[in-house]
C-alpha positions in Angstrom: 0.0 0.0 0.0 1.3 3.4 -0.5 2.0 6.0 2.1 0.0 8.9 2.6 1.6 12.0 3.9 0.0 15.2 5.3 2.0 18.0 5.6 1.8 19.6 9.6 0.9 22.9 7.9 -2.5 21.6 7.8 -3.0 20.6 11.2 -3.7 22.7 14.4 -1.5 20.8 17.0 0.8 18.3 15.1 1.6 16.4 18.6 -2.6 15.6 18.4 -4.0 12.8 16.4 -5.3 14.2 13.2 -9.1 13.3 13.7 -10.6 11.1 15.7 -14.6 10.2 15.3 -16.9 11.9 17.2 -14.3 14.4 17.9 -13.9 18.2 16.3 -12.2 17.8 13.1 -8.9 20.0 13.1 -8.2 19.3 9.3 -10.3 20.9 6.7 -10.3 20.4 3.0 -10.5 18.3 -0.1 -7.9 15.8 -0.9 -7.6 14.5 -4.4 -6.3 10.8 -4.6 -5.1 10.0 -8.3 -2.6 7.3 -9.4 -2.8 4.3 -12.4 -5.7 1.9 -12.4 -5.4 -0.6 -9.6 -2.9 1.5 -7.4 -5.4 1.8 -4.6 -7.1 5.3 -5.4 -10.5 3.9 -3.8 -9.4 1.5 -0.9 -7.1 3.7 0.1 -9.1 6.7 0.1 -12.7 5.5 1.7 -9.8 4.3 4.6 -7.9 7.8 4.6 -11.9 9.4 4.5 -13.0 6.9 7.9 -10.0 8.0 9.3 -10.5 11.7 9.3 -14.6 11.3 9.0 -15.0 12.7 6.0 -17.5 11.6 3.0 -15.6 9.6 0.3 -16.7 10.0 -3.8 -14.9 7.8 -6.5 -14.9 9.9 -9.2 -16.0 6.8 -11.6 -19.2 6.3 -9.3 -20.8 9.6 -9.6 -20.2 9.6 -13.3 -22.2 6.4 -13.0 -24.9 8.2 -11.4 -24.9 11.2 -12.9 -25.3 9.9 -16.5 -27.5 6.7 -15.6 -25.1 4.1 -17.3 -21.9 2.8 -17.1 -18.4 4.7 -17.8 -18.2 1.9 -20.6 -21.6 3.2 -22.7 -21.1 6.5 -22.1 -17.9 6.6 -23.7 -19.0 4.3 -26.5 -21.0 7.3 -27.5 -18.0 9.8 -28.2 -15.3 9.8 -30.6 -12.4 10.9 -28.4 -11.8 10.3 -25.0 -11.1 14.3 -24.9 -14.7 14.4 -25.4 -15.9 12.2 -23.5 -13.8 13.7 -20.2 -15.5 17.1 -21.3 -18.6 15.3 -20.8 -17.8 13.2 -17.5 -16.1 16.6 -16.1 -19.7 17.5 -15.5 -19.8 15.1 -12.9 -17.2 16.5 -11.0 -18.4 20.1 -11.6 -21.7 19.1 -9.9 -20.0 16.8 -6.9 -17.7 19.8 -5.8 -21.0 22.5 -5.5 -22.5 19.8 -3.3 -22.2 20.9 0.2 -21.6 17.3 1.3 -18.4 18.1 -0.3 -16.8 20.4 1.1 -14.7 18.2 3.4 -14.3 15.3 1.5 -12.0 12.8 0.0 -12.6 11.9 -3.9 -10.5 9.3 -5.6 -10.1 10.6 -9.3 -9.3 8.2 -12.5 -5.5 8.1 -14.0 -6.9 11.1 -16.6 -7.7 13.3 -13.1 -5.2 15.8 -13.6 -5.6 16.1 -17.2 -8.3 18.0 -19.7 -11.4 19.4 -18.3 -11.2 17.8 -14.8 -7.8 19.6 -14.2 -9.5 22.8 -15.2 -12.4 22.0 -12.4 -9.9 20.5 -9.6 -7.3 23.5 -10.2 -10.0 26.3 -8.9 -11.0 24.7 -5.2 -8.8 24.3 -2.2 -7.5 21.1 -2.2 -4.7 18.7 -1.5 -3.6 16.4 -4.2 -1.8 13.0 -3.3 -0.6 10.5 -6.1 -0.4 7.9 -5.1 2.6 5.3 -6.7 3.6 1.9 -6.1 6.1 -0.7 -7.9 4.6 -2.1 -11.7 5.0 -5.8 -10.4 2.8 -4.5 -7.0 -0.2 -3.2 -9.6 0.5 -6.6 -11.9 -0.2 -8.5 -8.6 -3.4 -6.6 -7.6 -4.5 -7.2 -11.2 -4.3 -10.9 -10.9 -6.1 -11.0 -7.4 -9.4 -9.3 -9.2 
């Protein structure tokens, strides 16, 4: 599993545990997870989201929703995958004016950082973590699915 780091400039009294449940939260933002398929963007972000008691999106879910249909249709039905992230940016667009998102951890596809969901993320507060791990690691957690 990859480590996740969080800088002490985010918390209020780095000698305090970050969060605990039921407890006043001393971190507040978004955090961005984003890494290549099968790296661990969703377990290890609904874990990192428990932990701090924050609501946890995968990005791929609420394009799900959003649309109706799977990721798979909807991009049958463009040309370019540069459309079809135009399209599926809307998702995001709509998850972020939420207000159940505005402490919240949202684990974003490989393309995250690229196209029209770069141009969404790059305008809220946020903290971004890529996550990286060894090709024989991913080639492992490929095999287990």
């Amino acid at each position: 599993m990859a480590p996740i780091l969080l800088q002490k400039r985010y918390m209020k009294n780095a000698n305090k545990p970050l969060v605990a449940r039921k407890r006043r939260k001393t971190l507040r933002m978004k955090i961005f997870l984003i890494g290549v398929n099968c790296i661990g963007t969703t377990t290890i972000g609904a874990k990192l989201a428990v932990l701090l008691d924050y609501p946890f999106f995968d990005l791929d879910e609420e394009i799900e929703t959003f649309f109706g249909t799977s990721i798979e249709r909807l991009q049958n039905q463009f040309l370019t995958i540069y459309s079809f992230r135009k399209e599926a940016s809307k998702a995001l667009k709509r998850l972020l004016s939420r207000r159940v998102s505005e402490d919240c951890v949202i684990a974003l596809p490989p393309s995250g950082l690229m196209d029209n969901y770069w141009r969404i993320v790059k305008k809220v507060a946020r903290t971004t973590v890529v996550l990286k791990d060894k090709p024989e690691n991913i080639l492992r957690r490929i095999h287990l699915l």
